[in-house]
N, C-alpha and C positions, 0 to 999 in steps of 0.2 A: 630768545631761546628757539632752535629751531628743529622741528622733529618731524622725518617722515612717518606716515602714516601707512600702520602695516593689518596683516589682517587680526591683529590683537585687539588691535584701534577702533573695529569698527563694530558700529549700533550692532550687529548678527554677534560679536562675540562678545559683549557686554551685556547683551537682553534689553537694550532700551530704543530696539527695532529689528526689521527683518530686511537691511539693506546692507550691502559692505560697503559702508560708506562711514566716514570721520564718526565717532559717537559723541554726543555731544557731552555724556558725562566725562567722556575723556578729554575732549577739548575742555573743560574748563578745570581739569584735575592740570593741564599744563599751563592753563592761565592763574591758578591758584598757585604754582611753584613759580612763578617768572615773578607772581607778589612777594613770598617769600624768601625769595633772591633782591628784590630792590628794598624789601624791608630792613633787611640783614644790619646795613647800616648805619638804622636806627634807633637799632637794639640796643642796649647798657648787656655787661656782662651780669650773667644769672636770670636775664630774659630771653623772653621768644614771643612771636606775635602769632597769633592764631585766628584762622577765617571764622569772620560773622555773618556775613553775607555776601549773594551772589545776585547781578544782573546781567545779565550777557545775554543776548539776541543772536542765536547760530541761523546766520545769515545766508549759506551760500553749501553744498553739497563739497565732499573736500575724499576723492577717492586713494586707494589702497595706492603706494610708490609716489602720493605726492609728496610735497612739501611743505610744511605749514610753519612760518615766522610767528614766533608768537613774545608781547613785548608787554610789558608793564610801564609808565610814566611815573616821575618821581611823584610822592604820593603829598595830598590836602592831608596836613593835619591838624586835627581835631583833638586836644588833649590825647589820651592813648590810642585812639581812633585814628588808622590810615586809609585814607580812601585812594585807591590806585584806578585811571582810569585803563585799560587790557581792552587788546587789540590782536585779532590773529589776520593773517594774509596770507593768500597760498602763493605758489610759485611763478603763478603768472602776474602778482599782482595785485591782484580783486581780494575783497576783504570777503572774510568767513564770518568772521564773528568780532562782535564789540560793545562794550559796557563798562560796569564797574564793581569792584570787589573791595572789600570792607575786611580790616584786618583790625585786630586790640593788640597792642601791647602790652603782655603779665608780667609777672613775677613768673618764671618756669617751676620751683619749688610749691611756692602757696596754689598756683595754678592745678599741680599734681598733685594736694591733698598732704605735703610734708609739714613738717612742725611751724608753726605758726611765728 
């Protein structure tokens, strides 16, 4: 998935810094949609898989008009457990950020608290 980074994007318009530069809560809200884009086809209908966890090391400053690739690998799994290793690159290249994210497989009904 690939998304330039604007000034929505950055640490100053998020509050989780005072730079205009990539934020990193944002970089891993598109590393968490690039899982549930390669999840997708794991799912059974009347499912959805929803984040457990987050490891990702933001590696590299990533400023306003870049580019940033950002990819998911087919995921380890682990009974309903999908471990996707995520990966971002800017446009020149050089890596931003990379780790691993941790996704479950539900039921989307019993998940949201409907009849049992």
């Amino acid at each position: 998935m690939r998304h330039e980074v604007t000034d929505d994007d950055t640490a100053v318009a998020l509050g989780s810094g005072d730079v205009p530069v990539l934020a990193t809560p944002r970089l891993i809200a598109w590393m968490e949609a690039a899982t549930v884009r390669a999840a997708a086809p794991l799912v059974e209908p009347g499912g959805t898989s929803v984040g457990t966890e987050v490891r990702v090391r933001h590696l590299r400053a990533t400023g306003v008009g870049a580019a940033v690739e950002v990819t998911a690998e087919p995921p380890t799994v682990t009974g309903r457990r999908l471990t996707f290793v995520v990966r971002a690159v800017d446009g020149s290249g050089e890596l931003v950020a990379a780790g691993e994210i941790d996704r479950v497989v539900v039921d989307r009904e019993r998940f949201l608290g409907g009849p049992a």
